[in-house]
DONUDO-855128 format. One line per field, with one value per residue (C-alpha): residue number from 0; x, y negated, z. Coordinates in steps of 0.1 Angstrom, whole numbers. Example, Ala and Ser with C-alpha at 12.3 -4.5 7.8 and 13.67 -1.06 7.14 Angstrom:
n = [0, 1]
px = [123, 137]
py = [45, 11]
pz = [78, 71]
END
This chain:
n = [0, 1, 2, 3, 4, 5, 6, 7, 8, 9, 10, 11, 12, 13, 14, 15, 16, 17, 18, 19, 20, 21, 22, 23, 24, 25, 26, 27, 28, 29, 30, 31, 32, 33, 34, 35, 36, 37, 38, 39, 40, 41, 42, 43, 44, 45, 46, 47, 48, 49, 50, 51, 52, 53, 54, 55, 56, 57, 58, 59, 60, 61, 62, 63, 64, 65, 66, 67, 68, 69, 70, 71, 72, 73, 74, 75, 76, 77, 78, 79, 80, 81, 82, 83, 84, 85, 86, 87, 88, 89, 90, 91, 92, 93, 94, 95, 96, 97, 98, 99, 100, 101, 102, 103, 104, 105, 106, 107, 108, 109, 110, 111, 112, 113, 114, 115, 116, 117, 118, 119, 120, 121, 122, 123, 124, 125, 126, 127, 128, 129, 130, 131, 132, 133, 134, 135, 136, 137, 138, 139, 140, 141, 142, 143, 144, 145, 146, 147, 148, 149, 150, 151, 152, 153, 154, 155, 156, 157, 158, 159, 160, 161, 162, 163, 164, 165, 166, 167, 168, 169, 170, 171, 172, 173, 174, 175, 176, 177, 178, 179, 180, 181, 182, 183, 184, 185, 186, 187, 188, 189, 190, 191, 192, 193, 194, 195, 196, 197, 198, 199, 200, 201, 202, 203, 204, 205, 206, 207, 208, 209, 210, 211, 212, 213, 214, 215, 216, 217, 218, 219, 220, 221, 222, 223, 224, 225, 226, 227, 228, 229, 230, 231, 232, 233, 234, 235, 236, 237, 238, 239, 240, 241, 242, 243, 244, 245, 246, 247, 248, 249, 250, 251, 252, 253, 254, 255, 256, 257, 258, 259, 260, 261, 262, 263, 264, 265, 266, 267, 268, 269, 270, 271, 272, 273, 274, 275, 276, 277, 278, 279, 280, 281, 282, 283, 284, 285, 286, 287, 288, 289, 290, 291, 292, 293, 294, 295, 296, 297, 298, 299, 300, 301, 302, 303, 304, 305, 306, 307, 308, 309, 310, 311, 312, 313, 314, 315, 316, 317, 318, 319, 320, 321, 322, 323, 324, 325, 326, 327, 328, 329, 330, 331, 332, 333, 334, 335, 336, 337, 338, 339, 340, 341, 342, 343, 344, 345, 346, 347, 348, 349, 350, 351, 352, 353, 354, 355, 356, 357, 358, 359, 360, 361, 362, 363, 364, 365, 366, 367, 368, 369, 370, 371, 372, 373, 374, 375, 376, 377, 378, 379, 380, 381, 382, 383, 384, 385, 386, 387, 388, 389, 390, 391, 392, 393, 394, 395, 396, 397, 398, 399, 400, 401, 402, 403, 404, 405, 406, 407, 408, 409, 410, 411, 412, 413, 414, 415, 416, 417, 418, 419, 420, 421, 422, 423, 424, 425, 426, 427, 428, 429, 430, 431, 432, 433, 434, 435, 436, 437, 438, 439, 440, 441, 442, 443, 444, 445, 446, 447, 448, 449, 450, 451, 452, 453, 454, 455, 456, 457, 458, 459, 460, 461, 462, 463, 464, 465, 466, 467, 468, 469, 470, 471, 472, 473, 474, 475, 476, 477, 478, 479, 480, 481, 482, 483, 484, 485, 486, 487, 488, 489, 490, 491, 492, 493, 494, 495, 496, 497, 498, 499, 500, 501, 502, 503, 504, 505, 506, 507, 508, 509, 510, 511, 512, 513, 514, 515, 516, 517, 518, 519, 520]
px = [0, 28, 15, 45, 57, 23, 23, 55, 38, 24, 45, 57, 32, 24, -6, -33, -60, -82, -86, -113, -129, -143, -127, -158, -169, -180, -147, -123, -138, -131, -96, -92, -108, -91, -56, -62, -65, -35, -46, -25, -52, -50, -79, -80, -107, -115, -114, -105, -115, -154, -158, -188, -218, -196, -182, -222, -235, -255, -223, -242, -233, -268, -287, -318, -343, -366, -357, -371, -407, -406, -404, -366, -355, -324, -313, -314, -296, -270, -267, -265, -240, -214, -219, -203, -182, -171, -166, -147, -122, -122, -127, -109, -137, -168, -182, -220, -243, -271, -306, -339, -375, -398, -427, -459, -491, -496, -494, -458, -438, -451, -450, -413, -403, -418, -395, -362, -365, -367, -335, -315, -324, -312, -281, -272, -239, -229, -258, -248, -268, -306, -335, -352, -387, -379, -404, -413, -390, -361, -364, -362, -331, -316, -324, -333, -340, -370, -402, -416, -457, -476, -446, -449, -414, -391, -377, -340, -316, -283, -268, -231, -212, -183, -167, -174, -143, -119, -127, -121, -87, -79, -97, -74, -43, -50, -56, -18, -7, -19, 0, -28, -19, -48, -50, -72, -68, -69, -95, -111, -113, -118, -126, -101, -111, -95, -120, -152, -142, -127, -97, -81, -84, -68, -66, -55, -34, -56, -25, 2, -23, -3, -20, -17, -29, -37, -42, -66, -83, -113, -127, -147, -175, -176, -188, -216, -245, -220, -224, -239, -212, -193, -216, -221, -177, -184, -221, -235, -269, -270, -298, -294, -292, -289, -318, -299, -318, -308, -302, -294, -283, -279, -251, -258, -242, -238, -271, -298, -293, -271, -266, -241, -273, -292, -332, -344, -380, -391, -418, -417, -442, -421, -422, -384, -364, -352, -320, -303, -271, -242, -212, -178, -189, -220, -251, -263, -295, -312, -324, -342, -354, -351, -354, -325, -321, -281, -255, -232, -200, -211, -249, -267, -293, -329, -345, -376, -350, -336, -373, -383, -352, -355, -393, -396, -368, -386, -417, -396, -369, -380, -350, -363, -335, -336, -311, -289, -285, -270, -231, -228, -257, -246, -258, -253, -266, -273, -267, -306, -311, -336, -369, -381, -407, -416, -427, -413, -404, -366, -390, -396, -362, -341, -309, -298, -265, -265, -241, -241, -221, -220, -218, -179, -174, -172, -182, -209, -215, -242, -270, -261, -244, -220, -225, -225, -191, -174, -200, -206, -169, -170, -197, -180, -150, -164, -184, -155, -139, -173, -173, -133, -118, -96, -87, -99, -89, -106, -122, -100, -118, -143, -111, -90, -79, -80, -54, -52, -70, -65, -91, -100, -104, -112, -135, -132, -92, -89, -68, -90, -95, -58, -62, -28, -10, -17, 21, 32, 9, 13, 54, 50, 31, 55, 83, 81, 74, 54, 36, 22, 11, -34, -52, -85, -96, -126, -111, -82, -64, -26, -6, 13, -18, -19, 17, 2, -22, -3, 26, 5, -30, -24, -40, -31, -56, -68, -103, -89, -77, -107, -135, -124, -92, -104, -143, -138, -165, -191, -190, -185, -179, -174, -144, -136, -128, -107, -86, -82, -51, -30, -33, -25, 7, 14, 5, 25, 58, 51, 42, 66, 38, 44, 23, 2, -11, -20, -40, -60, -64, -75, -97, -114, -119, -135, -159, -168, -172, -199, -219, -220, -230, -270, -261, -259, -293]
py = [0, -24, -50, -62, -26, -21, -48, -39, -9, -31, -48, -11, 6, 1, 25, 38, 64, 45, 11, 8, -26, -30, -22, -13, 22, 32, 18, 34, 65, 65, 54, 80, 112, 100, 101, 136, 150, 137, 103, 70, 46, 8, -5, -40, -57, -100, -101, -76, -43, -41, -75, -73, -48, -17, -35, -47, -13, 2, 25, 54, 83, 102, 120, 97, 107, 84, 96, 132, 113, 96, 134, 124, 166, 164, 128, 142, 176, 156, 129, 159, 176, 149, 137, 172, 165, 131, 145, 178, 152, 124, 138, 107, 84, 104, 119, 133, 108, 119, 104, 103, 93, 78, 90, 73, 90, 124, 129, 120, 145, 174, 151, 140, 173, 193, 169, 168, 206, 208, 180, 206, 235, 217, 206, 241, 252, 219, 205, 186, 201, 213, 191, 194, 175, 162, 152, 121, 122, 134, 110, 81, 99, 98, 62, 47, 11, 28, 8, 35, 28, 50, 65, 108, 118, 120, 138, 145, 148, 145, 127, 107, 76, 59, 23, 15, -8, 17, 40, 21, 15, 50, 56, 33, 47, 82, 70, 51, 82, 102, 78, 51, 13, 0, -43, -66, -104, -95, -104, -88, -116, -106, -72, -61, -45, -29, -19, -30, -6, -8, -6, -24, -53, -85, -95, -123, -123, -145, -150, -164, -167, -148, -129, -93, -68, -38, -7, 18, 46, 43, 10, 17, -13, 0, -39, -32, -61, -74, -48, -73, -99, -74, -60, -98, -97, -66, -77, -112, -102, -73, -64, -69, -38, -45, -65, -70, -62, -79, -61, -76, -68, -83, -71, -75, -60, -21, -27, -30, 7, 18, 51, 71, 77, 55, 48, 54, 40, 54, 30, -7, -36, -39, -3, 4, 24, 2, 17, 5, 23, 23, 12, 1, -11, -30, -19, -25, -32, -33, -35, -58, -51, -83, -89, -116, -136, -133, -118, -135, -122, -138, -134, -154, -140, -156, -168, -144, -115, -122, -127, -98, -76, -92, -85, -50, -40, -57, -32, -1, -15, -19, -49, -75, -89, -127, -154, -159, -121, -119, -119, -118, -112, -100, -94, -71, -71, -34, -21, -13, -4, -30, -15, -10, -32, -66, -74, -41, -40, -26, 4, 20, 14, 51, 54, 78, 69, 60, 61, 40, 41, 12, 10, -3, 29, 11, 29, 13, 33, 16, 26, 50, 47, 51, 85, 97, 76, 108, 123, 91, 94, 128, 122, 92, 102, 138, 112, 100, 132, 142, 111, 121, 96, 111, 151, 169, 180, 190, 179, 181, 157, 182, 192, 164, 150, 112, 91, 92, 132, 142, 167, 164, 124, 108, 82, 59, 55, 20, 28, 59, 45, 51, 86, 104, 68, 62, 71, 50, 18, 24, 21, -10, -26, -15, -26, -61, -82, -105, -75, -63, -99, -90, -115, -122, -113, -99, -70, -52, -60, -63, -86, -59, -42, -75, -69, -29, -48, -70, -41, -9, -19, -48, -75, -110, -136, -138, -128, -98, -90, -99, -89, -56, -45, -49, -56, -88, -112, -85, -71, -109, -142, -163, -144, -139, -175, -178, -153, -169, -190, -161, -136, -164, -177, -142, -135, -161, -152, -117, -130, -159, -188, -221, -242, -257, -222, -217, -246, -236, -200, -210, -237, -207, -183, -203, -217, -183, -169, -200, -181, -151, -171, -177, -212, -222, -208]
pz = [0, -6, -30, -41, -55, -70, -92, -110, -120, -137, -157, -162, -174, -213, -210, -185, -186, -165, -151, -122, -118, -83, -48, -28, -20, -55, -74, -47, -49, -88, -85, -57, -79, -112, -98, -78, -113, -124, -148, -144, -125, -117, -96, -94, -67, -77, -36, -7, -3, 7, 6, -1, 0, 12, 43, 50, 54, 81, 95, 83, 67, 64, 40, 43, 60, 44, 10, 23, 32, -8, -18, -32, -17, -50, -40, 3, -7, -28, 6, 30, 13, 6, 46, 53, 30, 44, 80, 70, 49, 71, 106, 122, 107, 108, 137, 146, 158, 175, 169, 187, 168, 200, 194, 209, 194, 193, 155, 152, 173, 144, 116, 122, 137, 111, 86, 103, 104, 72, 67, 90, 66, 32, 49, 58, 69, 67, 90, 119, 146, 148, 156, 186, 204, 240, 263, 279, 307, 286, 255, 287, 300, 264, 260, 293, 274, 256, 261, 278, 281, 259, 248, 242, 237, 207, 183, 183, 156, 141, 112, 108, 119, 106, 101, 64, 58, 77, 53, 20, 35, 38, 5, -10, 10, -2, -41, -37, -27, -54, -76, -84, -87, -62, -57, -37, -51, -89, -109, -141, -163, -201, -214, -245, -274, -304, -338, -312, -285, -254, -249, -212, -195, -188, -152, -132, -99, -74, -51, -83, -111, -133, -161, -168, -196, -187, -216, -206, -227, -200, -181, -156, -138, -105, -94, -75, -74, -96, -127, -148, -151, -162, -185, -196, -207, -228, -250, -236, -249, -229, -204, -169, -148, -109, -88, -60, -24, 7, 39, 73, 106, 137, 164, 199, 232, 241, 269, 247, 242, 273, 255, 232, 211, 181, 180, 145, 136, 111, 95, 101, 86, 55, 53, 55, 83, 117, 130, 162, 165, 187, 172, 183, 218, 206, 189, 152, 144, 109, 85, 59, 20, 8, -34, -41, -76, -79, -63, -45, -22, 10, 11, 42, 62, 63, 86, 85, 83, 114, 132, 121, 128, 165, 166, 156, 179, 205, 205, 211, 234, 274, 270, 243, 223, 220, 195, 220, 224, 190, 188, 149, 117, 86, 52, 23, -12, -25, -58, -69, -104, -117, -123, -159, -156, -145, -105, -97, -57, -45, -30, -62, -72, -66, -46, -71, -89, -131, -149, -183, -215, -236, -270, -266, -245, -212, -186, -158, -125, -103, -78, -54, -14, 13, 18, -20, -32, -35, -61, -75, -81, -93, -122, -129, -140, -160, -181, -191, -201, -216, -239, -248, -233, -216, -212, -195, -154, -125, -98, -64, -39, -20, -3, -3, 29, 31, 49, 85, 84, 121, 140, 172, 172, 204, 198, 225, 220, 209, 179, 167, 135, 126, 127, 122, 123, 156, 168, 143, 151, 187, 184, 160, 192, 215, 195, 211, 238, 210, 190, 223, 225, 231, 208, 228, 257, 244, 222, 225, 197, 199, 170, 162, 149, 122, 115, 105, 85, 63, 61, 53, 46, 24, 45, 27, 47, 78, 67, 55, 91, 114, 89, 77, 93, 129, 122, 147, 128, 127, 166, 177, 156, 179, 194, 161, 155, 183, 172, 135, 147, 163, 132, 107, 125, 130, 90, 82, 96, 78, 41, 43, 45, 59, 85, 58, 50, 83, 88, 59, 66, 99, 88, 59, 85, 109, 84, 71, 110, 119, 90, 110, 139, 147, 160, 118, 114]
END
């Protein structure tokens, strides 16, 4: 992950099999499956890592159990099998997460029971545990902040957990190490084409602004909400196909749960899923189908999002959430397809993955999730070999371990995220009196763990660090901003940046942060 020996590889290379546009979940995963199988692979990302939808997620890796209601059973089988498939790969990221259904008429303990049951049977030997009913008493032992009048029991079950933007940078790790050229800061901007077809693209570095061409015998728009801009480069007359939804969560502290487990409602007024889920210390709650105009990489939350996030939580939790409660809100854009026809709603728009060939050969995956990149991935990249693009390999990824594999993970160790670089972040810290050095008395992060950052994980801003290296802004932004000073003085002395740079990283960051903040709203 060392930027600087990446992009000589660039001026290198004459020629590559594949160049992946996008650096979210979808795009890594491509990068990360074509170089397993032995093709030469740049990625290039026009921000950080996850920037943007794939850092905004809900910390899920499920099969949907909503999907399974809409009668979707291919779309939950696909889901279920690649979360097994995430844990056994990624055991230091993905653990079980155990979930309980309050039930409070007396229809709902055998209607969701009978349901999960049959989510634990299509999951098989790779389910996560079984489903079980508790009773009143238990269910309030499970989650003692329950509001508990009326309430019959619940209905317990399993699906997975992980920290979206810790995965993309082992996702990205694991691709370098199978040889792909991988790049935050480097930005797609014209398609090129020899006799009308595809055939690379020029990009431009967003730290220097110098210009590189890249060769490729496949493109791949792995862009997310952003599919379209792309698609825009390649035919400017071409029909749009992303409606971007907007989902929102709020972030608030550990005791409005006071438990290891998550409350899943399963129908709210909107007629969506309400998740409140323990994560990192805090608890996530969300979220919202919103249908948005345009993408953009820092979506803001609305108003009536946020009221009714707080008010639907507030009928099944004994402890009512308030504003002031909230330490950060966040917002993601998801990847819908558009539907076919006019006034369509983002509910009758399918999760499923598409995969699109244009008539230039470039190749658009969009739709799709978290929990399905590596499939996504998969198809992806035999579409190209089907359309000759490239020869044909196989697929090595259900097996392949990504960065940072290690079994056995404790979860509450405050480095857990490293996984097998734990030793090695631990004796960075311990290296010096100044990267022992905690940066807010809030978390426990130590500046050598920004050192790690800008060395191994290729960290260049401050954002970078506190957004998605440590997930600061989105577990507390106003700590968050007190920390921006320490990591860019700290950032600086690493990437050889002067006092000026440091004003106006710090200045960036805390602009960005106050729009995490409920105060702006």
């Amino acid at each position: 992950m060392n930027r600087v020996e990446l992009l000589k590889r660039l001026d290198e290379a004459a020629q590559w099999d594949f160049v992946v546009i996008g650096g979210g979940a979808t795009g890594l995963g491509v990068a990360l499956d074509a170089a397993s199988r032995g093709f030469r692979v740049v990625l290039v990302e026009q921000s950080d890592f996850t920037k943007s939808t794939s850092s905004k997620s809900t910390k899920l890796v499920h099969g949907g159990v909503r999907y399974l209601a809409q009668g979707d059973v291919r779309l939950v089988l696909e889901a279920l099998r690649e979360r097994g498939i995430m844990r056994r790969n990624a055991p230091h990221l993905v653990k079980d997460q155990s979930f309980v259904i309050p039930c409070y008429r007396w229809w709902e303990a055998p209607f969701y029971g009978i349901g999960l049951t049959l989510y634990d049977l299509l999951a098989g030997k790779l389910s996560f545990g079984r489903s079980l009913f508790r009773g009143r008493k238990r269910t309030l032992d499970m989650l003692p902040t329950l509001e508990p009048e009326k309430l019959k029991g619940g209905i317990l079950y399993h699906d997975g957990q992980f920290d979206d933007s810790r995965m993309a940078v082992g996702l990205a790790q694991t691709a370098v190490e199978q040889g792909a050229v991988v790049l935050n800061y480097m930005r797609a901007d014209r398609l090129l084409k020899t006799d009308g077809k595809v055939s690379g693209v020029e990009v431009v570095d967003g730290e220097t602004g110098k210009r590189y061409t890249l060769r490729a015998k496949a493109v791949v728009n792995a862009t997310g909400v952003f599919v379209d801009s792309i698609l825009q480069m390649d035919d400017p007359t071409g029909v749009h196909l992303v409606r971007p939804s907007q989902g929102v969560h709020l972030v608030l502290e550990r005791k409005f749960l006071d438990s290891d487990r998550a409350v899943m409602i399963p129908k709210t007024d909107d007629g969506r899923v309400l998740f409140a889920v323990p994560w990192h210390d805090s608890v996530v709650v969300g979220t919202t189908d919103t249908l948005m105009e345009h993408p953009t990489l820092e979506p803001r939350a609305l108003e009536q999002e946020i009221d009714f996030i707080l008010s639907t939580a507030g009928r099944y939790l004994s402890r009512k959430p308030r504003r002031e409660d909230i330490r950060s809100v966040f917002a993601g854009l998801r990847p819908l397809a558009a539907p076919k026809r006019d006034g369509g709603g983002t509910k009758e728009i399918s999760r499923s993955h598409k995969i699109m060939v244009s008539d230039s050969g470039l190749v658009t995956i969009t739709g799709g999730k978290w929990t399905t990149y590596r499939r996504m991935a998969q198809d992806t990249v035999d579409r190209a070999i089907e359309l000759g693009l490239v020869p044909s390999a196989e697929c090595v990824t259900e097996r392949l371990r990504i960065h940072g594999y290690r079994k056995g993970t404790d979860f509450a160790h405050e480095l857990y995220v490293y996984g097998s670089d734990i030793e090695r972040v631990e004796a960075l810290i311990d290296s010096s009196e100044a990267n022992r050095r905690t940066l807010s008395p809030r978390f426990g992060f130590r500046a050598g763990q920004v050192v790690w950052a800008v060395r191994e994980e290729m960290a260049l801003h401050v954002e970078d660090v506190l957004a998605r290296r440590f997930r600061a802004l989105f577990l507390d932004a106003r700590a968050a901003k007190q920390m921006a000073r320490p990591v860019a003085e700290i950032m600086a002395a690493e990437l050889g940046r002067d006092a000026e740079w440091v004003d106006r990283e710090t200045e960036a960051f805390e602009k960005l942060a106050d729009g995490y903040l409920i105060d702006s709203f």
